[in-house]
Legacy VTK file of the C-alpha trace (Angstrom):
# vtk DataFile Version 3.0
C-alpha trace
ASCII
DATASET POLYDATA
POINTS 297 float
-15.216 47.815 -12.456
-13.557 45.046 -10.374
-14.639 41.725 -10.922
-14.518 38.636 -8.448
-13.075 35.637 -9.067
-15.810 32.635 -8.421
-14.510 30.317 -5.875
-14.180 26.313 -7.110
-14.417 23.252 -5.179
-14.155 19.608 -6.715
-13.284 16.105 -6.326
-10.161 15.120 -7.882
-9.241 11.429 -8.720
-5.887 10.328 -9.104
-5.495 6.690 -11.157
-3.054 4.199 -12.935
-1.489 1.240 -12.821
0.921 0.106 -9.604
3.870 2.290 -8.707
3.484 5.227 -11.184
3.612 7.647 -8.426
-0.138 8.642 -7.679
0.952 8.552 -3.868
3.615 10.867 -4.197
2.071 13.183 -6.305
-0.681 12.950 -3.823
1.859 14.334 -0.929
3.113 16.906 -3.100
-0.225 18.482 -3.813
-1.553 18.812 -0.407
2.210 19.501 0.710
2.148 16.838 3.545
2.579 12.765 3.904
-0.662 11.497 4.204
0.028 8.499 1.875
2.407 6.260 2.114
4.876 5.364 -0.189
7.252 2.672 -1.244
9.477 1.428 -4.576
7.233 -1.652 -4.195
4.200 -2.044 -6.237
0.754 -1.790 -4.514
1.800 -0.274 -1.425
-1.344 1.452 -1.647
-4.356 -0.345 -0.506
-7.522 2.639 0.743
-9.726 5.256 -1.348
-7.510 8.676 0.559
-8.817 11.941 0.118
-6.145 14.631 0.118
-7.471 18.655 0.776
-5.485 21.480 -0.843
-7.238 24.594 -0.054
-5.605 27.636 -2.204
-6.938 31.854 -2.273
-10.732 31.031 -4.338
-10.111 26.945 -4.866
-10.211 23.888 -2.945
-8.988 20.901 -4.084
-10.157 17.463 -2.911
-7.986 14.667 -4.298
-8.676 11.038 -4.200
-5.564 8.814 -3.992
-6.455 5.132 -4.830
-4.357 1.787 -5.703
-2.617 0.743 -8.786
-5.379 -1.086 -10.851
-3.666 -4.534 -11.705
-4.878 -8.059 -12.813
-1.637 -9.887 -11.885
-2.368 -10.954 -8.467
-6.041 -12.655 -7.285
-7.599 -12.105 -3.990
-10.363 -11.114 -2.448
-8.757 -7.811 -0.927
-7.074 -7.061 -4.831
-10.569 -7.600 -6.102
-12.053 -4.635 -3.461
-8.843 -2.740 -4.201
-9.636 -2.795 -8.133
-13.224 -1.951 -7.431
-12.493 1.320 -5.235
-10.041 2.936 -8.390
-13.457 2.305 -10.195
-15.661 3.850 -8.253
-13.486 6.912 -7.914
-14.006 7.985 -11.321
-17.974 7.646 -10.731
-18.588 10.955 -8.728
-15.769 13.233 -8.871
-15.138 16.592 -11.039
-11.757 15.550 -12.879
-9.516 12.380 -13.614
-5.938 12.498 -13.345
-4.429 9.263 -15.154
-0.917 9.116 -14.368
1.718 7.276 -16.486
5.314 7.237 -16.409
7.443 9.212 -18.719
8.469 7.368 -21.973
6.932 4.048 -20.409
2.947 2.548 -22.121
2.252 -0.956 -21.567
-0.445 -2.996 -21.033
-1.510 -2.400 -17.302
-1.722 1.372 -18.864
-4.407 0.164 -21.520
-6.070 -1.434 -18.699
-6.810 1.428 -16.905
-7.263 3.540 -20.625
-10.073 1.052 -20.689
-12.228 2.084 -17.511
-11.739 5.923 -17.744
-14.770 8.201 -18.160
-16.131 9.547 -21.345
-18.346 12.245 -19.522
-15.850 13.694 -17.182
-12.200 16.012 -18.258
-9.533 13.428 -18.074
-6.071 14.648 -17.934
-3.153 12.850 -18.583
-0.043 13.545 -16.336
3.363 11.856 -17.547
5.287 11.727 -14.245
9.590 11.443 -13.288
10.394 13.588 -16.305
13.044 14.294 -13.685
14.267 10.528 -14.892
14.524 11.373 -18.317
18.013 12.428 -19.478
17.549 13.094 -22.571
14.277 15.596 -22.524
14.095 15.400 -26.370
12.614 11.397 -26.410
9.645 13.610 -24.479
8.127 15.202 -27.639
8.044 11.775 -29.833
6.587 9.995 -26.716
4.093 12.824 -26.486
2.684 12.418 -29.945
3.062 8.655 -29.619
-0.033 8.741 -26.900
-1.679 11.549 -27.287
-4.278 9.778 -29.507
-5.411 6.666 -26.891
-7.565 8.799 -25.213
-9.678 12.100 -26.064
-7.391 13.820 -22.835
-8.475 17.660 -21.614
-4.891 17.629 -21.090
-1.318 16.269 -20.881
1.039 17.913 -18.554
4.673 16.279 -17.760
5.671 16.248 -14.406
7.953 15.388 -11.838
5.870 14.329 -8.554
9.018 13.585 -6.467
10.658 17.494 -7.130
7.562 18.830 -7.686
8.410 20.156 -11.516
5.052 21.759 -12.710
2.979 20.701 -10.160
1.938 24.957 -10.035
1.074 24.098 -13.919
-0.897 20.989 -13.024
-2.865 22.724 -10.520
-4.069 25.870 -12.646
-4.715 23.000 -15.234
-7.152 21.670 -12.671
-8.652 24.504 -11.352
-10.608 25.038 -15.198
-12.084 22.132 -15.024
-14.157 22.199 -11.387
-17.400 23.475 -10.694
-18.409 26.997 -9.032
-18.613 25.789 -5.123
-18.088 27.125 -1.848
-15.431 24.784 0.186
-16.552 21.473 1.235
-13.851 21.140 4.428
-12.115 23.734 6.567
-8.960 25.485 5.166
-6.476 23.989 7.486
-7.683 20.369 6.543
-5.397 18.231 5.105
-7.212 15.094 4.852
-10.758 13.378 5.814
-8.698 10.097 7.141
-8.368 9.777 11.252
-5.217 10.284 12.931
-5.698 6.194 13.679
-6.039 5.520 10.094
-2.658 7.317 9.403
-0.822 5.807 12.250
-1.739 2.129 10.752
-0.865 3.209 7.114
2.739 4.663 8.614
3.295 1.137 10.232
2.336 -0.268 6.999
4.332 1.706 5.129
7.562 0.640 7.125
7.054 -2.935 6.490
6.490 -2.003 2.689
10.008 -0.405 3.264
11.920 -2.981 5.531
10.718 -6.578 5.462
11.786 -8.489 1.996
9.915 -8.321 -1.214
6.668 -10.401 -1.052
6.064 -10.605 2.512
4.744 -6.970 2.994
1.990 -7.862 0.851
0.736 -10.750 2.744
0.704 -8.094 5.917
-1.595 -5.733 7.199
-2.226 -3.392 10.661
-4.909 -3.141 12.884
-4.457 -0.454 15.386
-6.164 -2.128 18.893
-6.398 1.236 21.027
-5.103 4.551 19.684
-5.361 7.366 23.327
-4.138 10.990 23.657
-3.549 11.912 27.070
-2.381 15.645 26.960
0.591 15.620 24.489
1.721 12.382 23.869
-0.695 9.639 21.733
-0.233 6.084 22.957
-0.773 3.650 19.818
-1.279 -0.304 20.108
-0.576 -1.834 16.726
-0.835 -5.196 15.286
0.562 -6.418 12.709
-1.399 -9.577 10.683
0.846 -12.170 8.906
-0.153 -15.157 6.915
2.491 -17.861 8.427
4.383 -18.159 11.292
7.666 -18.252 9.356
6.852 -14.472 8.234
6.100 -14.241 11.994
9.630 -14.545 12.472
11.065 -12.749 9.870
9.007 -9.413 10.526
10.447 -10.124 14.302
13.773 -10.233 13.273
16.604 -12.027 15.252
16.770 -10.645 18.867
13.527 -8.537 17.837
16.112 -6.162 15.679
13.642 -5.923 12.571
10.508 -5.072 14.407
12.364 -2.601 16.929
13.862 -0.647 13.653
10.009 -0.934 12.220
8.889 0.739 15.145
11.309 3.739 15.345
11.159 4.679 11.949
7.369 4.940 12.391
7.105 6.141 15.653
9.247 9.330 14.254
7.119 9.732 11.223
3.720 9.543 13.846
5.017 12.439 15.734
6.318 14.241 12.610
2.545 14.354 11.057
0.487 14.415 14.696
3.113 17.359 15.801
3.722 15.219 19.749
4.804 12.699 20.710
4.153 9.040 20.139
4.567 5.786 22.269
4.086 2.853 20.458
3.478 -1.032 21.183
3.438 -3.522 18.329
2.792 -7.026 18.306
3.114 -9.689 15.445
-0.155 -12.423 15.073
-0.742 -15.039 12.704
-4.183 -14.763 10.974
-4.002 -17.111 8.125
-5.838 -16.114 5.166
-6.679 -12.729 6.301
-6.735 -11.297 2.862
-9.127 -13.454 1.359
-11.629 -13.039 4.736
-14.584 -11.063 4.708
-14.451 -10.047 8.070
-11.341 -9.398 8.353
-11.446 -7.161 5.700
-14.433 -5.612 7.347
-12.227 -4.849 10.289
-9.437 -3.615 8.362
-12.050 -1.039 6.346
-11.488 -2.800 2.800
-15.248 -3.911 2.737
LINES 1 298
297 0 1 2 3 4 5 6 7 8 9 10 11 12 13 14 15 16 17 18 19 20 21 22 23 24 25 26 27 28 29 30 31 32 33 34 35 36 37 38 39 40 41 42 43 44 45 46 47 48 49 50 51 52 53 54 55 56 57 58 59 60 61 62 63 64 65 66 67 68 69 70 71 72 73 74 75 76 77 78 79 80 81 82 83 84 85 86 87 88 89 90 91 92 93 94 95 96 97 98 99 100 101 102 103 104 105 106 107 108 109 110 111 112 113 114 115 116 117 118 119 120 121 122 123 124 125 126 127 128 129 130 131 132 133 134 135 136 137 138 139 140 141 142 143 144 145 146 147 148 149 150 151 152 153 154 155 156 157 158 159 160 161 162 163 164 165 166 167 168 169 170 171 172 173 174 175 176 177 178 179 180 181 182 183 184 185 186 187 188 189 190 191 192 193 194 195 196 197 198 199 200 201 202 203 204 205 206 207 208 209 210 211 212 213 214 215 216 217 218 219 220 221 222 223 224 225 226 227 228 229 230 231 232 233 234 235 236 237 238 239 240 241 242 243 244 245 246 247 248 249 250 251 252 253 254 255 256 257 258 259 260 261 262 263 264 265 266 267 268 269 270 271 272 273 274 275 276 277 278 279 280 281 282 283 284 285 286 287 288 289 290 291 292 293 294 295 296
């Protein structure tokens, strides 16, 4: 007597503090760049929904930014309130730490995760660790913060046991047929992407603090047969970081350009001509309507 195998659909949140590697473990489970990533804390800013569809299971993961007290603004304040929500209405948690490494901004976010909903705790860049036997003490060491469905070690940027991680998963979500279509990667708009690849860059190439006073609108996004034209600005603070996005001669935002005009046509499959301008908008991440614009609110 054959028996078949129930097909599962569920929402999947992703948390923990800044730069723990939620977006890259993101890109490795739906097996495509659809967040963006840099070594800088907080690149992530938006609630992004990730689709894995697999033979009788789809997966529906929920990226969101590193929860964090450090830094006071309006937009940090909306960004701290979206990893919250997320663990309101989905199936399972994934809290993600680093291997060997606890602290406080972990205990912050041990602090806001769900009692009534399978939490499981993934200790990620055990591809770091050179010594794999500091693993086991570290193991015990945390195991007891939390009442976790499970701990599995990973590495997010070789994907070491993601295959593990996902079976993991699959026990804990409900009986459901699939919410989105199996070639869906992603509820987010090809606009949405193209601004979060142009953020991304800046995260990448423009100093340490001045990404973070920086964000993208995208003014007209068109597809005329197979190439997308994209009109981007980029909001600064001061006019000083004006300059220093610009570069001398232009040479910083011409190399910000290229390197995300490639990645555009990499993910949208054509190709991509791209206009960016620089504007000053003082206190744009402390302005409700600006925020509005940019989605945060």
């Amino acid at each position: 007597m054959s028996t078949v195998t129930p097909f599962r659909t569920g929402y999947v949140s992703i948390v923990g503090k800044p730069n723990v590697g939620k977006s890259t473990l993101l890109n490795k489970l739906v097996q495509q760049k659809i967040s963006i990533t840099s070594k800088k804390a907080q690149t992530t800013r938006y609630r992004i929904q990730g689709i894995l569809t697999e033979n009788n299971t789809q997966f529906i993961f929920v990226d969101t930014p590193g929860f964090q007290k450090q830094f006071v603004s309006r937009l940090n304040t909306v960004m701290n309130r979206v990893v919250t929500q997320s663990m309101l209405d989905v199936d399972v948690v994934l809290f993600v730490i680093e291997t060997t490494r606890f602290d406080d901004r972990d205990k912050l976010v041990v602090k806001l995760l769900p009692k009534n909903i399978p939490v499981i705790l993934i200790i990620n860049k055990i591809d770091n660790l050179s010594n794999k036997n500091v693993l086991l003490p570290f193991l015990h060491e945390i195991e007891n913060i939390f009442d976790f469905s499970a701990i599995v070690p990973i590495s997010a940027i070789d994907g070491t046991q993601i295959p593990e991680l996902l079976n993991t998963i699959r026990k804990y979500l409900p009986e459901a047929q699939p919410l989105f279509a199996k070639d869906q990667i992603t509820d987010r708009s090809e606009r949405f992407l193209a601004a979060e690849i142009l953020r991304e860059k800046l995260f990448r190439l423009v100093g340490e603090e001045i990404p973070y006073s920086t964000s993208v609108v995208i003014e007209q996004f068109l597809l005329e047969e197979n190439l997308r034209k994209i009109y981007a600005s980029i909001l600064v603070d001061r006019s000083n970081q004006k300059a220093i996005v610009i570069g001398k001669n232009g040479d910083k935002l011409k190399l910000i350009a290229s390197q995300a005009r490639k990645d555009m046509e990499k993910l949208f499959g054509n190709k991509v001509y791209l206009e960016i301008w620089v504007k000053v908008r003082s206190g744009w991440a402390d302005n409700v309507n600006v925020l509005k614009s940019l989605g945060h609110e």
